[in-house]
N, C-alpha and C positions, 0 to 999 in steps of 0.2 A: 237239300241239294238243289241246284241251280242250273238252269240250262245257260251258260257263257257267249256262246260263241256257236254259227252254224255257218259253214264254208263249204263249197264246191268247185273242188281242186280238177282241173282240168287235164287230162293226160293225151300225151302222143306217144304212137308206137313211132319209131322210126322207118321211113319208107310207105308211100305210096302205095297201096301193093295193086295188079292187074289180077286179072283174071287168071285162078286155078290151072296149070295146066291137067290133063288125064291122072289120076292116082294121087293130086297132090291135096293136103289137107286144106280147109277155107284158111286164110290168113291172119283170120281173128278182127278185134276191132282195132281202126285204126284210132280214134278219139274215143274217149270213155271221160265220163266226169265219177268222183269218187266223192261223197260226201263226208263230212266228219263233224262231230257233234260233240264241244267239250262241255263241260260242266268245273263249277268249283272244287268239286272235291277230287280233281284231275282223273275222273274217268274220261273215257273220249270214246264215243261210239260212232262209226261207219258202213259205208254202203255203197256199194259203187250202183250206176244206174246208165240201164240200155235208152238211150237218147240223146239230143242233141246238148253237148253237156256246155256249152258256151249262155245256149239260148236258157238253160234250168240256173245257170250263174245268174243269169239277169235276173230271176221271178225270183231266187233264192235271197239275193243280196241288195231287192231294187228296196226304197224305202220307204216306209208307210203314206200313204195318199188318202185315207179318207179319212172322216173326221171320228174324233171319241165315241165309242160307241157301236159304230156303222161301220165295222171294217169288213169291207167287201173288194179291193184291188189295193191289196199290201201287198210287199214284200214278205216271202216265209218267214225268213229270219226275223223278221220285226214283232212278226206274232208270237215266238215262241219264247225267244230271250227273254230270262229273269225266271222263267216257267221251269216247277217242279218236274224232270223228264219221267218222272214214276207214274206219268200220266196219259198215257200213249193216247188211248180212246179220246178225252176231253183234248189233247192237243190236236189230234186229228181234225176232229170238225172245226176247230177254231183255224188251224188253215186251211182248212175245205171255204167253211163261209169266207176268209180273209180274202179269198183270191176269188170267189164265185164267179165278179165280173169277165177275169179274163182267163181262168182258168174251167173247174167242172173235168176236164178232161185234157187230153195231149199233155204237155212237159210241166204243165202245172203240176195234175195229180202223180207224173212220173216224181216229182221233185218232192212231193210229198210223199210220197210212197218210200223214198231213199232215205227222208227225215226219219219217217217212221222204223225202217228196220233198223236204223243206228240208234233210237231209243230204247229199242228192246235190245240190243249190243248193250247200251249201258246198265240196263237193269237185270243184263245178266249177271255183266261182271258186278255189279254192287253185290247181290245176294249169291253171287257166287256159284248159280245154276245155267244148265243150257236151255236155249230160249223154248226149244219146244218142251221142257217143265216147266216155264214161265207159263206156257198158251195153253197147259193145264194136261198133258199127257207125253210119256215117251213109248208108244207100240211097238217101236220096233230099233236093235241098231242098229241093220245094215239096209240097202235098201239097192235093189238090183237097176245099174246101171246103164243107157242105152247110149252107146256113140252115136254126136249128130252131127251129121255132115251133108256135104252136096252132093249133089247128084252131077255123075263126071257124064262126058259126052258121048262115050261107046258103048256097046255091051263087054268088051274085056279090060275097059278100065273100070265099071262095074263089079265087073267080079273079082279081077283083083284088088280092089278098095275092099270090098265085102271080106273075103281072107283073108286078108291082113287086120282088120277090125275082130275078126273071132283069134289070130294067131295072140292078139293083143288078151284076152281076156272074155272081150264083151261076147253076151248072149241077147243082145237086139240092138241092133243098128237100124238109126234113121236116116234115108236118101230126103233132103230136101231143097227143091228151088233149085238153081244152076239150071242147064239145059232144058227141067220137065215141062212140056206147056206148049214146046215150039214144033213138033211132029208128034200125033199121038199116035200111029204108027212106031216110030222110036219110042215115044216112052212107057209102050209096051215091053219091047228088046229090050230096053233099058231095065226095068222090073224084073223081066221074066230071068235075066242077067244075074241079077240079084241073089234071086231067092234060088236058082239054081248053085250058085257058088255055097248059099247058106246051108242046104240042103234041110232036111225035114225040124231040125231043132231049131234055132237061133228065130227069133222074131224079128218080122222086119216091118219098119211101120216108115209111113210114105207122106210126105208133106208136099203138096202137089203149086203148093205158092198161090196166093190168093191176088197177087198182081196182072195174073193172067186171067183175064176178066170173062166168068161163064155164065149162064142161066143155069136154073137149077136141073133141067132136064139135059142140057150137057153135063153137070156135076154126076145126075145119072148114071148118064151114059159110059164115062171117063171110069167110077167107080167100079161096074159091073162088069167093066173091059179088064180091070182088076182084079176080081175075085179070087179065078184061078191060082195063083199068087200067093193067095192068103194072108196079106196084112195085117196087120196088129189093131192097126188104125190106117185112116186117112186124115190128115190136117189139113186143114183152111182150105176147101175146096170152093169155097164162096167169098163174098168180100166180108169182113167181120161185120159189117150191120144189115146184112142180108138175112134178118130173121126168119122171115117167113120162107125164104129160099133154102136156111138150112133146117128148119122142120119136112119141108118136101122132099132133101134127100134122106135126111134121117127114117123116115118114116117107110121110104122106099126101098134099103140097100139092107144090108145083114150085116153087111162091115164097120161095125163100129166108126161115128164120126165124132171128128174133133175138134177144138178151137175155144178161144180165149186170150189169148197172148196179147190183143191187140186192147181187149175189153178192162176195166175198170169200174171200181166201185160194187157195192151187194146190188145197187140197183142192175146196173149192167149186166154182172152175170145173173141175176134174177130173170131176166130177157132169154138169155141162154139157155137156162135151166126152162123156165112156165113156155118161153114161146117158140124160139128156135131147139126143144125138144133133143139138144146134141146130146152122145152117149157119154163124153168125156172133158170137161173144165182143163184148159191151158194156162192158169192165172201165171203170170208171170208177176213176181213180189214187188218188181221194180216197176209196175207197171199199175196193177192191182190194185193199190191203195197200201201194200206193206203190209206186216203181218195183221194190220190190224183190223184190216177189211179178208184178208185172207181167213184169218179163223171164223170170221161168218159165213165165206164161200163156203170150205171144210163144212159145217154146219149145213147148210143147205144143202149143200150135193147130199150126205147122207140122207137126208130127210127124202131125197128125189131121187134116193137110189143108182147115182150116177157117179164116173168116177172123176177124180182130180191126181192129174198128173202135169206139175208146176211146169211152166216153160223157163229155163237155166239157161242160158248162153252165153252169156259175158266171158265171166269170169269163176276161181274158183269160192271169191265173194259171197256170188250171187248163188253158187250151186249149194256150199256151207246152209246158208238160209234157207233154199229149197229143201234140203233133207230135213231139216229139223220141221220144216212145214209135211212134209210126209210122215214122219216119225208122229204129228203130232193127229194123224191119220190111223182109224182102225183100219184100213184097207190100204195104205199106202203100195202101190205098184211099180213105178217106173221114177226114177230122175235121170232128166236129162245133161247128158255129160259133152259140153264142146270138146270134140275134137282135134282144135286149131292150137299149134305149138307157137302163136305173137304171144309177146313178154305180157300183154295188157292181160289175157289168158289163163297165163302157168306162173308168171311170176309174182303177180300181188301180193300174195299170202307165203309166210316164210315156209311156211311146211306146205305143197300143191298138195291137190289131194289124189289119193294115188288106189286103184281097183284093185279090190280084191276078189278073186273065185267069183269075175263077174259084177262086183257090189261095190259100192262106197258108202264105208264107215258114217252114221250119223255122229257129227263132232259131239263129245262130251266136254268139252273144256267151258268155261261160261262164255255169256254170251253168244254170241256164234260161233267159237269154238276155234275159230283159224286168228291168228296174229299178220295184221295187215305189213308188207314190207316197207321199212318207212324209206331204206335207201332208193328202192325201185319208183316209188310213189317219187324224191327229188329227182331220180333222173330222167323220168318220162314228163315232168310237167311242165305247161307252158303258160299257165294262168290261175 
């Protein structure tokens, strides 16, 4: 078998959206690129991917530039075509090295990261298993679900978001970004809001946005003014390459901290793990390097004792992939479930995926287990 063909179909939600009013869900994304990966023997494997998906068209579809041998600022697609897909690992670094010059990190390795989970898409459906048997384990198949959303502007829009997410099913909701950041006074209210509506069960974990730019002794401070509260976690309380800044809260707070999402490669979260000391890995697949750098995360965290709870937003795409990277986890915890009812969202996948007593099902179907919508895929796309 033969890899054909590598494409990144660009989609549009319809409509602009503004900002959230009080109690209303985030909008979802407005542009998504979706990758797709045929092969001769007409498997086709898939991947959508959190990024800018015009700019991953270009590094996907640009054409080889260096000479035989010495490929370092190719095009994806150039390096992989004619290539056995049963090869995830060897393809990987060959466009890791193919792009070095202008990649290593940002939309590069996003774009390889979206190659790669459509690889393992194909080689599930060839032998017919789901990918997290492929990555060598299924632990678990259900995996408890956590709504993620914003953080609304009052304390009773607060609480009623929160009720309405437990009337829904879920047993932990996460408040992130929207309003937190700009009175810490409110985003006390705003907390205390929360966990008030949730009352003593439901877990509530707090993503504080890493765009509101702190020291680590505000990260401190911010955190402990938390406790009370009792969070599950705290996310991105620092700028993602503030190492040494998230070893100094981690080391100081009891609240479990968090982050990843923005990190890539085993090197990067090796960082994470040895130097920034955090209690919990955010890999996000489309981001990560794919699963193929993911099952070395997986790896690692175990060895360091720390957890891995996948960061999922997009789509139901990208959450299908997550579970199976939890499932392929002895301690799998948490997957993060968007909230947001845009088509880019709920409608990808002809079956959405839908909570159960709290949980969503780990797909057993191959590959990833969800069948990508191809009508929704022509009528959102603009490239």
């Amino acid at each position: 078998m033969k890899i054909t063909n590598v494409e990144v179909l660009v989609l549009k939600s319809p409509g602009l959206y503004s900002r959230p009013e009080a109690s209303e869900e985030p909008p979802g994304p407005t542009y998504m690129g979706l990758v797709r990966v045929s092969t001769d023997a007409g498997i086709t494997g898939y991947s959508d991917m959190e990024t800018a998906p015009s700019v991953a068209k270009a590094a996907v579809e640009a054409p080889p530039w260096s000479e035989p041998g010495m490929e370092c600022f190719d095009g994806l697609a150039s390096l992989i075509i004619g290539e056995n897909p049963l090869e995830p690992e060897r393809l990987w670094y060959k466009m890791y090295r193919g792009s070095i010059y202008y990649g290593r990190r940002g939309v590069a390795i996003q774009a390889i990261s979206a190659i790669d989970i459509a690889l393992w898409d194909i080689m599930g459906k060839l032998y017919g298993q789901p990918v997290c048997i492929l990555l060598g384990a299924r632990w678990c198949e259900r995996v408890r679900a956590y709504a993620s959303t914003l953080f609304r502007p009052t304390p009773e829009a607060m609480a009623h978001a929160a009720r309405r997410y437990i009337d829904r099913g879920f047993t932990a909701i996460k408040f992130g970004w929207g309003v937190f950041g700009e009175d810490p006074k409110r985003d006390i209210e705003l907390v205390a809001a929360a966990r008030s509506a949730l009352g003593n069960g439901p877990d509530l974990l707090i993503d504080t946005g890493w765009f509101v730019e702190r020291t680590p002794k505000q990260a401190i401070g911010i955190v402990k003014s938390l406790e009370p509260y009792r969070p599950f976690l705290i996310e991105e309380i620092l700028h993602p390459e503030d190492y040494d800044g998230y070893r100094q809260v981690a080391d100081s707070v009891s609240i479990p901290i968090a982050c990843g999402e923005q990190e890539a490669t085993e090197w990067g979260f090796h960082e994470l793990i040895a130097r920034a000391r955090v209690d919990i890995l955010q890999p996000d697949l489309t981001r990560c390097g794919g699963f193929t750098v993911a099952r070395k995360i997986v790896h690692m965290a175990e060895r360091a004792n720390v957890l891995v709870i996948p960061h999922s937003w997009s789509s139901d795409l990208l959450t299908a992939a997550s579970l199976h990277l939890n499932a392929f986890q002895r301690r799998a915890v948490l997957v993060e479930f968007n909230t947001s009812q845009g088509p880019l969202s709920r409608e990808l996948v002809k079956d959405p995926l839908r909570l159960e007593n709290g949980c969503l099902r780990v797909p057993d179907g191959p590959g990833l287990g969800v069948e990508v919508n191809e009508s929704v895929i022509a009528k959102y796309r603009i490239a």
